[in-house]
N, C-alpha and C positions, 0 to 999 in steps of 0.2 A: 355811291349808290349801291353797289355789290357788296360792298362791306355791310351795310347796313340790312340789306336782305339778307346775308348769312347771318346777323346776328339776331337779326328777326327768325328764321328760321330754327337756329338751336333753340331759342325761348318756347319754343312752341312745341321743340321738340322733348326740353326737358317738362316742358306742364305735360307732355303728352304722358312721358316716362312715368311721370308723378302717381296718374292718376292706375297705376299697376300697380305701385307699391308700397306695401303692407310700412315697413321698417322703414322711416325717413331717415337721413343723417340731417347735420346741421344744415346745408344747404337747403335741401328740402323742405325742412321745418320752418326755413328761413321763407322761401317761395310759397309756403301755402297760408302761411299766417300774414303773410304781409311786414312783418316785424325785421327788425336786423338780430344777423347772429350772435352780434354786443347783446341787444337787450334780451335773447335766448339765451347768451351765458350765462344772464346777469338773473335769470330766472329759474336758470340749472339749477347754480349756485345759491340761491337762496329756497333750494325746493317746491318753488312755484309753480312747477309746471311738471309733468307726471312724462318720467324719462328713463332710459337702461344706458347702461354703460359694458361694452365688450366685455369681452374674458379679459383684456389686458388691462380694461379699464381707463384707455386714453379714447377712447370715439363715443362719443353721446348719440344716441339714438332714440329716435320718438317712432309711438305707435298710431297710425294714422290714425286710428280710431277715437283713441285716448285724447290725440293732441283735436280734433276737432268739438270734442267733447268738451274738454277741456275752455275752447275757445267759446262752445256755446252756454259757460256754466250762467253765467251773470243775464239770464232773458230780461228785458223791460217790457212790463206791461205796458198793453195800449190804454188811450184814454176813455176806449169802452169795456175795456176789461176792468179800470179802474171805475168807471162810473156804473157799471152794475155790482161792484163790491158794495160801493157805497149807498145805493140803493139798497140791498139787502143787509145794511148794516143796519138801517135806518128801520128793518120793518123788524129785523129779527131779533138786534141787539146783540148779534152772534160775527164775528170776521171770522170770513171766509181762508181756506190757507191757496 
């Protein structure tokens, strides 16, 4: 049970950390997206994902801002946002962006 509150504990205390800072490394990047740090490589790696790398060029770093940006590029419309396009496609013959 003790073990478990301390490890309840750190998790709280690294979301806590999180939410001060600017420069995430991988773990970070890993806790705020929800994703594992595989498919964060695998996103590095193929440029997917908007990242800096050190002076030495061995540690990945994400910008909090970017990467949430980032996470909210793909919005879905709702089904009223869709059905007054459609309406006003109907009256205008013009789609809306």
């Amino acid at each position: 049970m003790d073990k478990q509150i301390l490890e309840e504990l750190q998790a709280l205390k690294n979301l806590t950390l999180l939410t001060a800072k600017q420069a995430l490394t991988m773990n970070d990047a890993s806790l705020l997206t929800g994703l594992t740090k595989s498919h964060l490589y695998k996103l590095v790696s193929g440029k997917k994902i908007p990242y800096y790398k050190s002076a030495g060029g061995k540690i990945t770093y994400f910008d909090k801002g970017e990467l949430t940006d980032w996470m909210l590029q793909h919005r879905v419309k709702t089904v009223d946002e869709i059905e007054t396009e459609a309406a006003n496609y109907t009256i205008t013959g013009k789609r809306t962006k």
